[in-house]
DONUKE-430368 format. One record per residue: y, z, x of N, C-alpha, C in turn; residue in one letter. Coordinates in pm, whole numbers, padded with zeros to 5 digits, always signed. Example, Ala and Ser with C-alpha at 12.3 -4.5 7.8 and 13.67 -1.06 7.14 Angstrom:
<nodes>
-00569+00780+01319-00450+00780+01230-00330+00780+01320a/-00225+00708+01285-00106+00714+01367+00003+00787+01290s/
</nodes>
This chain:
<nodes>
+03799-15415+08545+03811-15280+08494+03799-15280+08343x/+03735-15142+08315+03720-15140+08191+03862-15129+08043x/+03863-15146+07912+03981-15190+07937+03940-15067+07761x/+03816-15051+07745+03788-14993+07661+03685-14868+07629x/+03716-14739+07591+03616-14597+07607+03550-14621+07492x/+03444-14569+07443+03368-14589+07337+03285-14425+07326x/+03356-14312+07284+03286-14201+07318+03193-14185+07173x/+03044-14157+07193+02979-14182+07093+02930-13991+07061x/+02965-13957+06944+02924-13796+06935+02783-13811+06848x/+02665-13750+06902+02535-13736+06838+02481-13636+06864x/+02472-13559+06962+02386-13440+07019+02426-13339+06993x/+02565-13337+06964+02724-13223+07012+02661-13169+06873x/+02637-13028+06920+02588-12890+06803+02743-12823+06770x/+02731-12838+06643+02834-12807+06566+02801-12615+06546x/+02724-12581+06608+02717-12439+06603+02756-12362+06715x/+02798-12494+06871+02830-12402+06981+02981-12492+06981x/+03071-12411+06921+03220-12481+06888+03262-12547+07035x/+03233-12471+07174+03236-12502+07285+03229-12699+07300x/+03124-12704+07252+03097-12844+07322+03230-12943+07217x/+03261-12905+07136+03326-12998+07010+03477-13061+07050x/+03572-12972+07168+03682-13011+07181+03736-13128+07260x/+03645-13115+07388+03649-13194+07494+03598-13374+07434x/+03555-13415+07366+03533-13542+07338+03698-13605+07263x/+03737-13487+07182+03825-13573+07115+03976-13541+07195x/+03998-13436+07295+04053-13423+07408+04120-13567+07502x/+03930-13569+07550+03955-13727+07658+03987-13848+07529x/+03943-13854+07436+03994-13947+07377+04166-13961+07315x/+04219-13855+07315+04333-13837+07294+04435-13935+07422x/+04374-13809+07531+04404-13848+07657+04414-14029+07700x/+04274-14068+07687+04252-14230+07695+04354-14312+07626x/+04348-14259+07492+04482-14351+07435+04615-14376+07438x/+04668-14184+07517+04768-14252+07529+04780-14310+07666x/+04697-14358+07728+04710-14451+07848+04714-14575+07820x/+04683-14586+07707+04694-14755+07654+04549-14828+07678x/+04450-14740+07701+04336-14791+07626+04289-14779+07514x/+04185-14888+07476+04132-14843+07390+03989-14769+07357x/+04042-14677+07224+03909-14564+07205+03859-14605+07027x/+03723-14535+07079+03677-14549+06941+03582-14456+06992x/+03576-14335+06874+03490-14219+06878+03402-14262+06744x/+03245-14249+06762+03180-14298+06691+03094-14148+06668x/+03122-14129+06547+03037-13971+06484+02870-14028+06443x/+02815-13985+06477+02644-13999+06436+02573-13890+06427x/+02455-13865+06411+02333-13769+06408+02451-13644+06362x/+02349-13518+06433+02422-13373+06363+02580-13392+06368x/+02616-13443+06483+02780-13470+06521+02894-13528+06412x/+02760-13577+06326+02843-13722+06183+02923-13584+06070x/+02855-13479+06044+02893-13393+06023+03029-13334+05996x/+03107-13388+06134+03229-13347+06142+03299-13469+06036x/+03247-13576+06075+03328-13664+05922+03329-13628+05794x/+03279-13511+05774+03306-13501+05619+03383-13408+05572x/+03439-13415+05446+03590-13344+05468+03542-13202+05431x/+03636-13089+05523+03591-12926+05479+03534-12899+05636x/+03442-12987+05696+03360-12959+05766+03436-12900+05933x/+03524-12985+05963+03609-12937+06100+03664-12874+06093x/+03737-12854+05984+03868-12781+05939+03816-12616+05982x/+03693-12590+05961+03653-12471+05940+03546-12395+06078x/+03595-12523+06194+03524-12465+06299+03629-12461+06423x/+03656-12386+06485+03737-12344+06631+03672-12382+06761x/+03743-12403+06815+03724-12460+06985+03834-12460+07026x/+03841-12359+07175+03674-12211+07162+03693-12127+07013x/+03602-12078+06996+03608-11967+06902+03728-11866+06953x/+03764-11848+06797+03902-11781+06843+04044-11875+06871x/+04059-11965+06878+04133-12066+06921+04219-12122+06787x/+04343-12098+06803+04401-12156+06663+04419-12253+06623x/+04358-12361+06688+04316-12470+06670+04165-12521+06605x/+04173-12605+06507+04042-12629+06439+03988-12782+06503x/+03893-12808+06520+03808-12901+06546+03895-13016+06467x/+03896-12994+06367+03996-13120+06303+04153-13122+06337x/+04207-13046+06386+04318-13064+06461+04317-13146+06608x/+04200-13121+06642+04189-13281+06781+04159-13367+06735x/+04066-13389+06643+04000-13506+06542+04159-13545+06523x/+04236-13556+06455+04398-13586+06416+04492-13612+06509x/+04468-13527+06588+04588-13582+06741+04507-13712+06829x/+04355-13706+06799+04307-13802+06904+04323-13917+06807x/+04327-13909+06672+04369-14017+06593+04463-14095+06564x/+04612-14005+06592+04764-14025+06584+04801-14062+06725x/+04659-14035+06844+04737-14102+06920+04650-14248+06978x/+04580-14280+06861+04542-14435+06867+04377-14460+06898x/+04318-14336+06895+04175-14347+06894+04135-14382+06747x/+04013-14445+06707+03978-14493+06601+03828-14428+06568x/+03846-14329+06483+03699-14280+06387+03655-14323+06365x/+03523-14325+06386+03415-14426+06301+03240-14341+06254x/+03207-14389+06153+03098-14292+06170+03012-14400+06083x/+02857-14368+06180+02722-14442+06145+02681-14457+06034x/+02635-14589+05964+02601-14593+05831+02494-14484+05771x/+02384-14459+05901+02278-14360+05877+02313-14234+05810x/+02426-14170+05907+02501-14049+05920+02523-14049+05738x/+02597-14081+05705+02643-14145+05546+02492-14062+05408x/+02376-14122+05454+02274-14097+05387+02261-13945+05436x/+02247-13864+05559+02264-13728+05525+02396-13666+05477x/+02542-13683+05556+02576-13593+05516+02683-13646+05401x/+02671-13747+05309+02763-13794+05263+02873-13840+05275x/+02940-13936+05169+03046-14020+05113+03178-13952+05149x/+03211-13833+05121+03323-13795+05146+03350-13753+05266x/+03469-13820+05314+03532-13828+05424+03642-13803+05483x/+03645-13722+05580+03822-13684+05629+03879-13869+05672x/+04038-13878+05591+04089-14011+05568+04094-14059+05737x/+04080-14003+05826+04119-14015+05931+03978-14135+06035x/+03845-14145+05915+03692-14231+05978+03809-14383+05894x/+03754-14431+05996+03842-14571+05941+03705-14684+05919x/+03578-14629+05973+03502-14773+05953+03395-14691+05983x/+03268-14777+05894+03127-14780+05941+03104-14828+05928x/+02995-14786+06059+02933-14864+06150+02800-14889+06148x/+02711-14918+06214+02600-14951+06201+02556-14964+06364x/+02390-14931+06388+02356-14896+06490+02371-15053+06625x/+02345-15193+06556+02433-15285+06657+02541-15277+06698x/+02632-15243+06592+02737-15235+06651+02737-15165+06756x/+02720-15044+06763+02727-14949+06883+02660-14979+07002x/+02541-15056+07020+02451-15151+07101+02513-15241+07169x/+02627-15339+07052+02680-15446+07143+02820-15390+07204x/+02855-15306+07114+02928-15225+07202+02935-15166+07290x/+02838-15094+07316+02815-15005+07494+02788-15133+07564x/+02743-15245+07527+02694-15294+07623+02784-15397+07690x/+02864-15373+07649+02974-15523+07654+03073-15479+07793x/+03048-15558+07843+03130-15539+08013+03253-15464+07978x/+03356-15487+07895+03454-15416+07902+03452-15294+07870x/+03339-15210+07802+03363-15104+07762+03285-14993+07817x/+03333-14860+07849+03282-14776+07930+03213-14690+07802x/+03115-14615+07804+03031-14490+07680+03044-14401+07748x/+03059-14296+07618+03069-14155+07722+02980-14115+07555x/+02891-14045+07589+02801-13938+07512+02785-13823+07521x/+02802-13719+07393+02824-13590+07369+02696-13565+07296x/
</nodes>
């Protein structure tokens, strides 16, 4: 059994707030089961790593909760941020304190691929 989630965000449109909650949700969820998570921000999705950027979007719309308020609970409860070195060259350096590492596109390669760990893509 797998002993590790690896949810990778790249596709997830930061304009339909809908899709944005549910990744950092199950990752919340996963951790506190005592696995381990690592949510890896890339493409349009890398976005949300930069600081200003979550804070200022809802899921669902209307919802008094901000996108960076799951980003923070899925963090406090032991999931680990990470966002793509690529990501970096569009949307910049500054970062909500909560991305603990980047990454680079092997990593994420030997990572999905590694028997213990399950991918889930947004």
């Amino acid at each position: 059994m797998a002993e590790k989630l690896m949810i990778v965000m790249v596709n997830t449109d930061l304009a339909n707030p809908s899709e944005l909650g549910a990744p950092f949700y199950q990752a919340t969820v996963a951790a506190a089961m005592d696995y381990e998570v690592e949510i890896i921000l890339t493409g349009r999705a890398g976005e949300l790593a930069k600081k200003g950027v979550a804070e200022k979007i809802f899921s669902p719309e209307g919802s008094a909760h901000s996108v960076y308020h799951f980003m923070r609970e899925s963090h406090e409860a032991g999931a680990r941020l990470k966002v793509c070195t690529p990501t970096l060259a569009i949307w910049g350096e500054d970062l909500i304190p909560e991305i603990e590492e980047t990454v680079g596109a092997a990593y994420v390669i030997s990572e999905a691929m590694s028997e213990g760990t399950v991918t889930f893509t947004y």
